[in-house]
C-alpha positions as CSV (number, residue, x, y, z in Angstrom):
1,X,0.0,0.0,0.0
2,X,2.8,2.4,1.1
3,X,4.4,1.8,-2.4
4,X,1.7,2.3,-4.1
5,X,1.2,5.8,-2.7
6,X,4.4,7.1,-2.9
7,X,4.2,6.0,-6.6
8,X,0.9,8.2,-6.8
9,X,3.1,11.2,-5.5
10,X,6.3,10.8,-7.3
11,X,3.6,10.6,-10.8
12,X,2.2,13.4,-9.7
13,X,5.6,15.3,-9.8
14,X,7.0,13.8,-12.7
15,X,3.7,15.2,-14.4
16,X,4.7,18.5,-12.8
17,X,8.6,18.1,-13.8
18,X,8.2,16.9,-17.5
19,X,4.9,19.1,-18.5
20,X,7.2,21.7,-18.7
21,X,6.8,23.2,-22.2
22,X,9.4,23.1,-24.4
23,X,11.8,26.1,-25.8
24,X,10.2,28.3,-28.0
25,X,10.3,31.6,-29.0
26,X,9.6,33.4,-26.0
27,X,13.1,31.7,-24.2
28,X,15.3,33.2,-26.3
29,X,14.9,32.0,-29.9
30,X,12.2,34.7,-31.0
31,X,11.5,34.0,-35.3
32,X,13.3,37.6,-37.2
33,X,10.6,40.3,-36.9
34,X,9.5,39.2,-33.2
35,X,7.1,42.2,-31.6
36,X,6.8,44.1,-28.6
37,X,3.3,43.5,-27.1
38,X,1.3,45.7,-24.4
39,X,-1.8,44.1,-23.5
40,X,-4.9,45.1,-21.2
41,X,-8.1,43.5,-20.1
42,X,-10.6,45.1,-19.2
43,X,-9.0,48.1,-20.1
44,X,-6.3,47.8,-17.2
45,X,-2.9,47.3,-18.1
46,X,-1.6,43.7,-17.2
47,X,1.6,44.3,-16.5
48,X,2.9,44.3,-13.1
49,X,-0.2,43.7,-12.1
50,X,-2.7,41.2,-11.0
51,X,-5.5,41.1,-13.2
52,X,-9.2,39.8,-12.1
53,X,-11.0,37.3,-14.4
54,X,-14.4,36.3,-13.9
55,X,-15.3,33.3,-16.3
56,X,-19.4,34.6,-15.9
57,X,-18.0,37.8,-17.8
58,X,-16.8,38.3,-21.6
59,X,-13.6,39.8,-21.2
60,X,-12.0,42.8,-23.6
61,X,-8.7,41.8,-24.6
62,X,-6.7,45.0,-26.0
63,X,-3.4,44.5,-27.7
64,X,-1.0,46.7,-28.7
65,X,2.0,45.3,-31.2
66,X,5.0,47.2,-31.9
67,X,7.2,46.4,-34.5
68,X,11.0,47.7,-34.3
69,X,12.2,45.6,-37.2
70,X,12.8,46.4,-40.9
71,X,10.5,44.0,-42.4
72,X,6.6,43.9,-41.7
73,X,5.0,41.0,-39.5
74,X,2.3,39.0,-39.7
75,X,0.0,37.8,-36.8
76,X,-2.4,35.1,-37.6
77,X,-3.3,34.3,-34.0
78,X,-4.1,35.5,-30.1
79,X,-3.9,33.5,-27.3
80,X,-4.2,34.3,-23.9
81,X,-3.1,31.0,-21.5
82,X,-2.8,30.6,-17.3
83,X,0.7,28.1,-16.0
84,X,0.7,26.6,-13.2
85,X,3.7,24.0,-11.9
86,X,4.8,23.9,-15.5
87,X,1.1,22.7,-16.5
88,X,-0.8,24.8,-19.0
89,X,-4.4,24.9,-17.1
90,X,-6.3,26.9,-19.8
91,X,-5.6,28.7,-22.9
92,X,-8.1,30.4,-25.7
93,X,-6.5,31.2,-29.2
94,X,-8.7,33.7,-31.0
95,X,-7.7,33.9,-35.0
96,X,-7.5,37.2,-36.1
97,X,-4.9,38.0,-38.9
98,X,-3.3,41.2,-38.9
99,X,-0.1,42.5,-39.9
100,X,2.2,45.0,-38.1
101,X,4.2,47.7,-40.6
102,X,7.9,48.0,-40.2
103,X,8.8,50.2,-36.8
104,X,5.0,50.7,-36.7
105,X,2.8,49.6,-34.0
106,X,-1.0,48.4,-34.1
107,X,-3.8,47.9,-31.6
108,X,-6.4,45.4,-32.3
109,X,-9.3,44.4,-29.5
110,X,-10.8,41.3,-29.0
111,X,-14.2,40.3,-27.0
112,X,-13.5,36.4,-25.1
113,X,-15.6,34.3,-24.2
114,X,-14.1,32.6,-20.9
115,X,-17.7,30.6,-19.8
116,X,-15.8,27.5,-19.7
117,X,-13.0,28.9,-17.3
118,X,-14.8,28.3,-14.0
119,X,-14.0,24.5,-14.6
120,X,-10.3,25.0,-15.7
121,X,-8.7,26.9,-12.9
122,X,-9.4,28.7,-10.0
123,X,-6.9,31.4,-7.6
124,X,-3.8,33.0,-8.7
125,X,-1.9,31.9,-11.9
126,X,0.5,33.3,-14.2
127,X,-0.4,34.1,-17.3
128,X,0.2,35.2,-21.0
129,X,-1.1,36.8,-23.6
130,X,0.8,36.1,-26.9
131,X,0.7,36.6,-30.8
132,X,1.3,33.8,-32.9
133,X,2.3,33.3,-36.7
134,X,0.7,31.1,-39.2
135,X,3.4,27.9,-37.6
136,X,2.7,29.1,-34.0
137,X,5.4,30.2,-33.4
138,X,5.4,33.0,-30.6
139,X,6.3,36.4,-31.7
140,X,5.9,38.1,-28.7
141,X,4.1,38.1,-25.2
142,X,3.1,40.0,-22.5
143,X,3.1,38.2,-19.0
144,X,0.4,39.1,-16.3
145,X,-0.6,36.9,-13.2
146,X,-4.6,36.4,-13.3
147,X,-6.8,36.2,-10.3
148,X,-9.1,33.6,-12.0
149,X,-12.5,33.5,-10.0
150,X,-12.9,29.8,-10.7
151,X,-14.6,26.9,-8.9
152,X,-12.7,24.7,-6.5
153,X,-14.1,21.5,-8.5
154,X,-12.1,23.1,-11.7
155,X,-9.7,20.8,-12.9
156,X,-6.6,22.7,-10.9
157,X,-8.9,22.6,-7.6
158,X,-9.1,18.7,-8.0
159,X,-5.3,18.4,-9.3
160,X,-4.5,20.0,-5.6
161,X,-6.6,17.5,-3.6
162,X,-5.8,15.0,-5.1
163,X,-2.4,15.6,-4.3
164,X,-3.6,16.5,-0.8
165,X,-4.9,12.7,-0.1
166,X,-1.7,11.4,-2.2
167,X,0.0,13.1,0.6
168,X,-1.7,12.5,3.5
169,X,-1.6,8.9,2.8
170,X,2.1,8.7,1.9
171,X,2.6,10.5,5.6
172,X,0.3,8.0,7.3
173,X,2.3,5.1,5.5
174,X,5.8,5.9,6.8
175,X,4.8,6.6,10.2
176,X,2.6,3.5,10.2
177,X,6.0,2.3,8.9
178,X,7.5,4.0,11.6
179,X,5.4,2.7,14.5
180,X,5.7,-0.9,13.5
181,X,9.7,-0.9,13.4
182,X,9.4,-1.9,9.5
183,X,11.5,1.0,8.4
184,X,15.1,-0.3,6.3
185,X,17.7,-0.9,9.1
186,X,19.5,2.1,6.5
187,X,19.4,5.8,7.2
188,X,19.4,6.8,3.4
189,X,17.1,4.4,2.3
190,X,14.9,5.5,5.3
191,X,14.8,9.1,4.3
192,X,14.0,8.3,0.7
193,X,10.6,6.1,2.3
194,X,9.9,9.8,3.6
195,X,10.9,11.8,0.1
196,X,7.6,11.4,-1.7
197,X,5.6,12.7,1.3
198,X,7.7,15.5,1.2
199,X,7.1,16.2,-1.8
200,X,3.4,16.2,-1.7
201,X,3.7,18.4,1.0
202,X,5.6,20.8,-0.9
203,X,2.9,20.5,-4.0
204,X,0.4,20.8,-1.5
205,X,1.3,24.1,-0.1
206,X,2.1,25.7,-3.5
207,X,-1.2,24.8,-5.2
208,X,-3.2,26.0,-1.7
209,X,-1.0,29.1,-1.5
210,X,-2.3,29.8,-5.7
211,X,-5.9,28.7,-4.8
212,X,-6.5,30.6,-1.7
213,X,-4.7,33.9,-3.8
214,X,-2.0,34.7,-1.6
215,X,1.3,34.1,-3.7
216,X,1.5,32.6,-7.5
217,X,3.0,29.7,-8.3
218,X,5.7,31.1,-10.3
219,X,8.8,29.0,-10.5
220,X,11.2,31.4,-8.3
221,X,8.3,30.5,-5.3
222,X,7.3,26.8,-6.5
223,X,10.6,24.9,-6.9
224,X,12.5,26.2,-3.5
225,X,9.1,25.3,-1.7
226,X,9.0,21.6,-3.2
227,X,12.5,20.8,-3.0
228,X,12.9,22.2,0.7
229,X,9.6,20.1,2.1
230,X,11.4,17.3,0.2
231,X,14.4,17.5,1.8
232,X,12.8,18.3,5.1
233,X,11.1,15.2,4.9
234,X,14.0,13.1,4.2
235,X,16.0,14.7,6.7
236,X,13.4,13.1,9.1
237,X,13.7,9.9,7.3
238,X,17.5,9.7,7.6
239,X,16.9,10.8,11.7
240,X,14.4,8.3,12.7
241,X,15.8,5.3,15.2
242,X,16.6,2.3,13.7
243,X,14.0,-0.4,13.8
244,X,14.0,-2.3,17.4
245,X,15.0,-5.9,16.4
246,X,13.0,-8.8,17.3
247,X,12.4,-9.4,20.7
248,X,13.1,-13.3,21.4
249,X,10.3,-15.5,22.3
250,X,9.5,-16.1,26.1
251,X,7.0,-18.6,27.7
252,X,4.2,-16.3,28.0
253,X,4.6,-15.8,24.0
254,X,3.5,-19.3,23.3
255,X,6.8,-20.4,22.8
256,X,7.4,-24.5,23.8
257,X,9.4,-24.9,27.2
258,X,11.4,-28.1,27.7
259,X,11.9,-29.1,31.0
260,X,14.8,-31.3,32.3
261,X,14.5,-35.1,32.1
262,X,15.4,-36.9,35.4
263,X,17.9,-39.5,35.2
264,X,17.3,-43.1,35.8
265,X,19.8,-42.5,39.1
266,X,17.5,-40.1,40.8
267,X,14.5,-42.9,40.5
268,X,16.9,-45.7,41.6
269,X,17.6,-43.4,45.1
C-alpha cells in the first residue's frame, strides 16, 4: 500500500517536472521580426499587475504590437493561457490576422468568451497573452498573473486535492512504517521512504498558496518550496531510530518450554 502511494506522488511530480513546455520563441529564440506586445483587459494594463478574471463575464482583450524591425509582421493568432507547476491549465486562441508595418505599432481588440474557465482553474496563476504566426510560433508576449474567479471543483482545484490525499496517505504510511519498526535498518534508504511525502507536502502548499490567492506559483516560489519540504522530509527519514529488532520468544509468548528429564539415578535413590 505504502508503495503504491508514494508511486501516486512521485507521478504526480514527474507530471509536474516533465509538462514543462518546451523552448520556443519566447526563451530566447524569438523568429526575425518578433514584436513588442502591451496588452490590457478590461481596459487595465496587465503588466505588473494582477489582473481579475471572472469566467461569468466576456472579457476585452486589448493589444498593442509594436514592430521595431525592418520588415513587416504577420500575426495570424491571439492566445491568452494561465501556467501553473509547469502545466498549461487553460488557454483560448482567438484567430485574427493582422499585420504590423515595419517600426510601426497596431492595436487590435478582442471580445473572449471565458464561460468555460470556472471548470479549468481557480486562484492565482500566471499568465500570458501572446501573438502567434501562421506555424505558431510565438512572436511576442506579454506576461500578467490572473486572479481567476474559478470553482474549486475546476480541474486545478481537484489536481490539488488530489495531491492533498496522495499526501496524507504517503505521511500515514511511513509513520505506520514507523510505528511498527518496519522502516530499512538504512538511514538513506529510510529518508527516501519519507521523500515522496515531502514532496506532496511541498505541491500541497504551493497549489493552496495559488488557490487561496496569496502568492503565485511562479517557479522562483514553487521549486524552493517543493525541493525544501522534500528534503525536510528526508531529513526526518534519515533521523528516525533504527527499527527495534526482534524481541526473542518467552514462555508467555506461546513459545514451547522443555523441561529437564530426570535420570534413571534419581528414580533408583
Amino acid at each position: 500500500m505504502g508503495r503504491v502511494i508514494a508511486a501516486g506522488v512521485a507521478l504526480g511530480l514527474c507530471v509536474v517536472l516533465l509538462g514543462a513546455p518546451p523552448a520556443s520563441a519566447q526563451s530566447g529564440s524569438a523568429p526575425a521580426g518578433s514584436l513588442g506586445v502591451q496588452a490590457s483587459i478590461d481596459r487595465r494594463p496587465i503588466a505588473d499587475a494582477t489582473v481579475p478574471i471572472d469566467p461569468t463575464q466576456q472579457v476585452e482583450l486589448q493589444v498593442m504590437a509594436t514592430n521595431t524591425g525592418t520588415a513587416p509582421v504577420k500575426v495570424r493568432s491571439v492566445r491568452l493561457s494561465g501556467v501553473a507547476l509547469a502545466l498549461t491549465f487553460f488557454a483560448y486562441d482567438t484567430t485574427a490576422p493582422f499585420e504590423v508595418p515595419a517600426r510601426g505599432t497596431v492595436t487590435r481588440t478582442f471580445v473572449l468568451d471565458l464561460g468555460d474557465l470556472a471548470g479549468q482553474a481557480t486562484g492565482l496563476l500566471p499568465s500570458s497573452v501572446e501573438l502567434l504566426d501562421a506555424q505558431r510560433a510565438t512572436l511576442g508576449e506579454a506576461t500578467t498573473v490572473a486572479d481567476v474567479r474559478g470553482s474549486i471543483w475546476s480541474v486545478y482545484g481537484v489536481f490539488g486535492l488530489a495531491m492533498l490525499v496522495l499526501t496524507i496517505l504517503a505521511w500515514l504510511a511511513s509513520l505506520l512504517a514507523l510505528a511498527r519498526h518496519r522502516l530499512a535498518p538504512n538511514r538513506w534508504r529510510r529518508g527516501l521512504r519519507f521523500l515522496p511525502a515531502g514532496f506532496g507536502t511541498g505541491l500541497v502548499a504551493v497549489i493552496s498558496l495559488s488557490v487561496l490567492r496569496l502568492v503565485p506559483p511562479e517557479p522562483a516560489i514553487e521549486i524552493p518550496v517543493v525541493l525544501g519540504a522534500a528534503a525536510i522530509a528526508f531529513l526526518l527519514g534519515y533521523l528516525t531510530p533504527h527499527p527495534a529488532p526482534p524481541a526473542a520468544p518467552t514462555a508467555g509468548d506461546g513459545a514451547t518450554v522443555r523441561l529437564p528429564v530426570p535420570s534413571t539415578q534419581e528414580f533408583t535413590r
